[in-house]
One Martini backbone bead per residue (centre of mass of N, CA, C, O) as a GRO file, in nm:
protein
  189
    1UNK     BB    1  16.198   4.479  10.387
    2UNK     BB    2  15.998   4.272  10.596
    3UNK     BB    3  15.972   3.936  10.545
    4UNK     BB    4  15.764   3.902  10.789
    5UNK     BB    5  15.555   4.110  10.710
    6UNK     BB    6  15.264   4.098  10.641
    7UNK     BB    7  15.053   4.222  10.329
    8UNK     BB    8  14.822   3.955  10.380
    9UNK     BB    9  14.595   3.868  10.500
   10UNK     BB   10  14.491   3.651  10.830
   11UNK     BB   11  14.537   3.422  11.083
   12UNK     BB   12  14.461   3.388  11.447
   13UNK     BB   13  14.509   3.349  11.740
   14UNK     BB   14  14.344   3.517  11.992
   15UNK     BB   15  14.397   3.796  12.204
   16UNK     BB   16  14.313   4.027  12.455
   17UNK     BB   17  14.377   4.263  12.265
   18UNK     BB   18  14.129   4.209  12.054
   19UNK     BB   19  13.863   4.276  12.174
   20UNK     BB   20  13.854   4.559  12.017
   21UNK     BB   21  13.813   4.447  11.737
   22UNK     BB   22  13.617   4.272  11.759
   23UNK     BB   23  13.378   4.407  11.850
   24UNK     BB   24  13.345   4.601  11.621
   25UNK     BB   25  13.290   4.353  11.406
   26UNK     BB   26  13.045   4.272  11.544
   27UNK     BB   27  12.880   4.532  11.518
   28UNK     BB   28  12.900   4.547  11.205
   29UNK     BB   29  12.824   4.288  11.110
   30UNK     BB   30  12.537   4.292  11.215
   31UNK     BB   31  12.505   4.572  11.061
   32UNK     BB   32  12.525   4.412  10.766
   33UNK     BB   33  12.405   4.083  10.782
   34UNK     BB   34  12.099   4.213  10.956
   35UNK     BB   35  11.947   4.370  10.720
   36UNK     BB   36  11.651   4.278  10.691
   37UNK     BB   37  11.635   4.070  10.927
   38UNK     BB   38  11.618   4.268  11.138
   39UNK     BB   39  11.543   4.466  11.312
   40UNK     BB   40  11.682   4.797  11.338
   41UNK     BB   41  11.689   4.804  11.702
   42UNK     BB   42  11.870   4.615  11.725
   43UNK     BB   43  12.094   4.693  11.560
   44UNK     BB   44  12.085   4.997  11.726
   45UNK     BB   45  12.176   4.836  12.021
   46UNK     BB   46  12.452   4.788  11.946
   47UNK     BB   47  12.779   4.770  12.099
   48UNK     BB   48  13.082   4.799  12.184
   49UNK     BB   49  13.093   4.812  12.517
   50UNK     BB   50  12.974   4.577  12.524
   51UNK     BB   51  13.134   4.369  12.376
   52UNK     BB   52  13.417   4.432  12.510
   53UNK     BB   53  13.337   4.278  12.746
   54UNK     BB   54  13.280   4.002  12.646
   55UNK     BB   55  13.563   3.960  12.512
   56UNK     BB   56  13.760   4.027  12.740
   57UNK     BB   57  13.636   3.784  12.922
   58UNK     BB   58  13.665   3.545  12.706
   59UNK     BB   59  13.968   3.585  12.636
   60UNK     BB   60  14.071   3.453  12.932
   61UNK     BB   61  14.019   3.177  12.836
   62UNK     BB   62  14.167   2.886  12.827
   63UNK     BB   63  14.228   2.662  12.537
   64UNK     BB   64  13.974   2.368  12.547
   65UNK     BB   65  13.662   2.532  12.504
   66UNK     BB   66  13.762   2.824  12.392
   67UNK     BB   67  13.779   2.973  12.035
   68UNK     BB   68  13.959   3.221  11.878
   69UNK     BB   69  13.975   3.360  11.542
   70UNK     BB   70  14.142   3.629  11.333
   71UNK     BB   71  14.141   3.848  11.119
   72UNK     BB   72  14.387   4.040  10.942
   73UNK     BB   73  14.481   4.323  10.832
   74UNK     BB   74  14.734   4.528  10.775
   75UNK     BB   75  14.587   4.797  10.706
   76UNK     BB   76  14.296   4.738  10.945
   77UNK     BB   77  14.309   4.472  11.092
   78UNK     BB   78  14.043   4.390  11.191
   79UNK     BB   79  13.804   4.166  10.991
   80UNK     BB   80  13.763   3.894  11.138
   81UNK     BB   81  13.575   3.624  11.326
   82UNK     BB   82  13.584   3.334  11.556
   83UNK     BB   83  13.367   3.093  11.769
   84UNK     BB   84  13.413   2.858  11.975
   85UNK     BB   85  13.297   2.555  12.148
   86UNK     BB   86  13.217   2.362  12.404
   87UNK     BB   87  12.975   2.165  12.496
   88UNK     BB   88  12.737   2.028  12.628
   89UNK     BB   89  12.645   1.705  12.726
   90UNK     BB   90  12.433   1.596  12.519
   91UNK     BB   91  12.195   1.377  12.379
   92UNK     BB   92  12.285   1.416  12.044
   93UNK     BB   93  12.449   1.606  12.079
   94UNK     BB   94  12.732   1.844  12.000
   95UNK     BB   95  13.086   1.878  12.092
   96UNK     BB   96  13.056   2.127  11.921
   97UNK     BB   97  13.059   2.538  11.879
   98UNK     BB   98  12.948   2.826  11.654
   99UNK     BB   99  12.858   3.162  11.761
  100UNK     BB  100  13.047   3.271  11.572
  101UNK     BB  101  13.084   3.467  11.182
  102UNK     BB  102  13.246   3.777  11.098
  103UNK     BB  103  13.288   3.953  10.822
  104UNK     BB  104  13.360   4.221  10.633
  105UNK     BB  105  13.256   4.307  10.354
  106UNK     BB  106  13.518   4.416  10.250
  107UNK     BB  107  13.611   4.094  10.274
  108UNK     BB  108  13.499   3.927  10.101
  109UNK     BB  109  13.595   3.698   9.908
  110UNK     BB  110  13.907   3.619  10.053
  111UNK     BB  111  13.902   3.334  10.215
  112UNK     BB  112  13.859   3.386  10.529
  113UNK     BB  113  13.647   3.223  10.628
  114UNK     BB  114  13.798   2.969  10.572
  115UNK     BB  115  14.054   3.009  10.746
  116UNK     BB  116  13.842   3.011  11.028
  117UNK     BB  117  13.722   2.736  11.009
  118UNK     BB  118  13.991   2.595  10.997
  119UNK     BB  119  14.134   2.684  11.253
  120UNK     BB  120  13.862   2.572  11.425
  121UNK     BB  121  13.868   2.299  11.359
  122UNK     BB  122  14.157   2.213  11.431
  123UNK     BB  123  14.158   2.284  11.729
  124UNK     BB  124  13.897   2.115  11.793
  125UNK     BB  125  14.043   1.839  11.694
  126UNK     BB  126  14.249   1.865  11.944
  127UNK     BB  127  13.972   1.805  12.162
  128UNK     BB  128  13.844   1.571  12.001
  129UNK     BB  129  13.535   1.479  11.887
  130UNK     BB  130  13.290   1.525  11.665
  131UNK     BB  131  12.992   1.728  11.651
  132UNK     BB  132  12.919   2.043  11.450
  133UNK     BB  133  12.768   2.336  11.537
  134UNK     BB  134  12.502   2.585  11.403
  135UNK     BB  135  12.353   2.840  11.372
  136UNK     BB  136  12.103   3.045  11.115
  137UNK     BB  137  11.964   3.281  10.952
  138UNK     BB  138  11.716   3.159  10.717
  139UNK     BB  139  11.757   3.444  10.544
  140UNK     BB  140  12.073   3.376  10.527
  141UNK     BB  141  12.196   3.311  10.214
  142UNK     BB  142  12.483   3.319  10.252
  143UNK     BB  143  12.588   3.178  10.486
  144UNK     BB  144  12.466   2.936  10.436
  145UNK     BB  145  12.638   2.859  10.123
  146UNK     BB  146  12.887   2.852  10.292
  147UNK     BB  147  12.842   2.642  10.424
  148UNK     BB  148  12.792   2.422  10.235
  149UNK     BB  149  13.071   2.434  10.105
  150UNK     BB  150  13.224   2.360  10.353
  151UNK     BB  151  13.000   2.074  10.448
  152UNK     BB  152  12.752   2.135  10.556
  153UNK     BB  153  12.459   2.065  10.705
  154UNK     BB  154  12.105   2.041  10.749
  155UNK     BB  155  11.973   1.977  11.067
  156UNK     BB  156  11.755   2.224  11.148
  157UNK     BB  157  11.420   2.414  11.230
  158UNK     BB  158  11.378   2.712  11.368
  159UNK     BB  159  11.148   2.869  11.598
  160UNK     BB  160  11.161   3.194  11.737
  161UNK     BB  161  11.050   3.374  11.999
  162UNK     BB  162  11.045   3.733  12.122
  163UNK     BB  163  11.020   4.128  12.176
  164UNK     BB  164  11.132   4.083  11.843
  165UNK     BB  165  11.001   3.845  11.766
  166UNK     BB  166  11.090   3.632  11.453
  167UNK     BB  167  11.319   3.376  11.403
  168UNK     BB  168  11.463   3.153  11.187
  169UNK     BB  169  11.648   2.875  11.195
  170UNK     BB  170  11.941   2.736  11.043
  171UNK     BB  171  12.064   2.432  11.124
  172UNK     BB  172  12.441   2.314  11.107
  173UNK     BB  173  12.638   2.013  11.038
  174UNK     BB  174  12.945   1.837  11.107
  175UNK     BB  175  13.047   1.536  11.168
  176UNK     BB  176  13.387   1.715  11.264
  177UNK     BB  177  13.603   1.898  11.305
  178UNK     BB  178  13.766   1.775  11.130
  179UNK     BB  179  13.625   1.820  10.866
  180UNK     BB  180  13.599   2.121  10.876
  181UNK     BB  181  13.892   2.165  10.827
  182UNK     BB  182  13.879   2.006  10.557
  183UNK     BB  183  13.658   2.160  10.385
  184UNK     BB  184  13.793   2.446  10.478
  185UNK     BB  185  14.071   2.415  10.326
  186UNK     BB  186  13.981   2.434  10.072
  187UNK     BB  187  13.971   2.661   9.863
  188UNK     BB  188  13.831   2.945   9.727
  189UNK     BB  189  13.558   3.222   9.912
   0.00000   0.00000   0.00000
């Protein structure tokens, strides 16, 4: 057996090749993390194929405004990733964002969402200083207490109206991105 080759889930910084990988964890995401919290019709006009220009295209960022890390199972492939930016600058807003967190059910609880924002919180600190924010639905009570757990504070609630209802987010915001780094990299979650 070649002992480089990992046996358990890992994270790593994502390349273009994962695009399809990311796409479809983004889409089953969606549809496991927001049953009974967002209309149906939302959650199944989700599509990989939409998913993945976005993500082809993305990925092709070069690093430094945008990062993104996968986790993956060596036997299943891609099971969750995360995606920070820098802000763009306003008054007393945060120096970066993480507009994506999704592990797929099956991999919960194994310690990957904290890998990934371990991991982004470090990249994130090596690119300046500042606070960092995160939006999620108000009603997400799982990733709520994870996002506690790992050091974040409630910093703001938002309602939001579309052509699809009433949203409730509660925004979330680390000190620093070193913190963020150091917060999510102990304990196992």
């Amino acid at each position: 057996m070649n002992t480089e080759t990992p046996i358990e889930p890992f994270v790593r910084p994502a390349i273009p090749d994962d695009a399809e990988g990311i796409a479809k964890v983004h889409v089953k995401g969606w549809q496991e993390a927001y049953v009974g919290q967002l209309p149906q019709h939302v959650l199944d006009r989700q599509s990989v194929p939409t998913r993945l220009r976005m993500w082809a295209g993305l990925l092709k960022d070069p690093p430094g405004s945008r990062w993104t890390f996968v986790a993956i199972d060596p036997a299943a492939g891609i099971v969750g990733f995360v995606g920070g930016v820098r802000a763009r600058p306003v008054m007393f807003g945060p120096a970066f964002k993480v507009p994506v967190l999704y592990v797929l059910q099956s991999h919960l609880r194994r310690g990957l969402g904290r890998k990934l924002m371990h991991a982004l919180g470090d990249a994130m600190a090596r690119h300046g200083a500042g606070e960092v924010a995160l939006w999620s639905l108000a009603s997400n009570g799982s990733a709520r207490s994870f996002y506690e757990r790992i050091g974040a504070r409630l910093s703001s609630v938002l309602v939001e109206t579309d052509r699809d209802g009433r949203l409730v987010l509660a925004g979330y915001r680390w000190r620093s991105a070193a913190d963020l780094a150091a917060k999510s990299g102990s304990e196992h979650d």
